[in-house]
N, C-alpha and C positions, 0 to 999 in steps of 0.2 A: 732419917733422911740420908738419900745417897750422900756420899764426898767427893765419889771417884767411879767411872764407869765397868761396872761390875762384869764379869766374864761366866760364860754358859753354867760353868758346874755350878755357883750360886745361885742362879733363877731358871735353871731349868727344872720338869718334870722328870724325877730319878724311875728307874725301873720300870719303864714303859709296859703295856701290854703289847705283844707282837703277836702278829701272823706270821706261819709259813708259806711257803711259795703256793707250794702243792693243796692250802687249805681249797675249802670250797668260799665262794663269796658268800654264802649263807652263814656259815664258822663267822668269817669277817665282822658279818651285819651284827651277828648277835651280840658280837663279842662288844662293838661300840654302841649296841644299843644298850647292853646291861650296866656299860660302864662310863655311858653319856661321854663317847670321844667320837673325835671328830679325823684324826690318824693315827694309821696304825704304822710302824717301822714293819718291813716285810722281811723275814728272812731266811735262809736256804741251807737247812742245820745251823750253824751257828755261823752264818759268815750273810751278814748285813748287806741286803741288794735291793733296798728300795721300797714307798712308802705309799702306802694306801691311803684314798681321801673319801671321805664320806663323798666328793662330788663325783668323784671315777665311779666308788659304788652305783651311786642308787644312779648316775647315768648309764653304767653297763645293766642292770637291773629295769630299766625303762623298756613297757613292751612291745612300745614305738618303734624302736630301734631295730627289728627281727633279730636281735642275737639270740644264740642259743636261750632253751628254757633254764629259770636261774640256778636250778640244780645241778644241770652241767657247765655252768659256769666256776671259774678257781680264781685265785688271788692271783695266778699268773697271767693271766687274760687281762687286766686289768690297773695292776699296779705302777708306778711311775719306776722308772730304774734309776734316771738319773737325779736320784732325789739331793736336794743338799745336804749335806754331811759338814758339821764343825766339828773340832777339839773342844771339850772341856773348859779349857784356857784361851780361849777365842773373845772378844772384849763384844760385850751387848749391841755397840751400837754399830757396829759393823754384819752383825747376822740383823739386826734390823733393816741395815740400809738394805740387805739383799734380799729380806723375804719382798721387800718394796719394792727394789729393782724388777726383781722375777715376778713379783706377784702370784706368789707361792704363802702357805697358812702354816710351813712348818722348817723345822732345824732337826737332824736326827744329830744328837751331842753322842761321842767317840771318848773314846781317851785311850790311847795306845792302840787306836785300830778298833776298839770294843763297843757298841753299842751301850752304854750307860745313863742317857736321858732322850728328851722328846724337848723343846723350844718350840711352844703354837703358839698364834695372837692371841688366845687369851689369856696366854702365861702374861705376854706383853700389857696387856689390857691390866692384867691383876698389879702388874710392877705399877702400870703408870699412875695406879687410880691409891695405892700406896703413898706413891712417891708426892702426889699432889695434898695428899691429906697429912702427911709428914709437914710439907712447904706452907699446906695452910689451917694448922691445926682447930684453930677457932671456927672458920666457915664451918655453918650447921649444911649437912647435905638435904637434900630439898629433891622432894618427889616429883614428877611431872603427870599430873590428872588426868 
């Protein structure tokens, strides 16, 4: 059971899978279909500039839309720049409050400027569904038909 409200390096996802800028959104797609994610951190050699969402995909992917065919489409056509960025050492419920505030699905976690995790709601979803079965160890979980 929690004691104390925990900070990113603890509950976040280490070692992310990343795109580059220059990838193509095809690279992008496969990369989160083969590894069931939902973002990607985007970045530009090695220097962190922003986060791919399965919804920017498959909306620039849509062929309603007339953009280009998805071949000549790239991760930089598409990707957010101003993605949130925490510290490592950032306390949980403060990047909660702001994935809520913003109404955003992700936290690209840093430490000294470094990309070194990923913070998504499911990461959140996995803490909370922990944290309740910690508080209520007896309740038997119970399916829904």
């Amino acid at each position: 059971m929690m004691t104390h409200i925990p900070v990113m390096g603890s509950v976040m996802t280490p070692f992310p899978y990343v795109v580059q800028i220059d990838d193509s959104l095809l690279v992008a797609r496969n990369l989160m279909v083969e590894h069931s994610i939902r973002h990607l951190p985007v970045k530009d050699g090695n220097t962190l500039v922003g986060v791919l969402a399965d919804r920017d995909l498959k909306r620039a992917l849509d062929p309603n839309l007339g953009l280009p065919p998805e071949e000549e489409l790239f991760v930089r056509d598409v990707f957010v720049s101003d993605a949130y960025v925490v510290d490592v050492t950032e306390p949980l419920d403060g990047v909660l409050d702001q994935l809520s505030l913003r109404h955003i699905g992700s936290a690209l976690v840093t430490k000294n400027g470094r990309l070194v995790g990923i913070f998504t709601l499911l990461d959140a979803a996995r803490l909370y569904c922990q944290h309740l079965r910690a508080l209520f160890p007896s309740t038997p979980s119970t399916e829904v038909a």
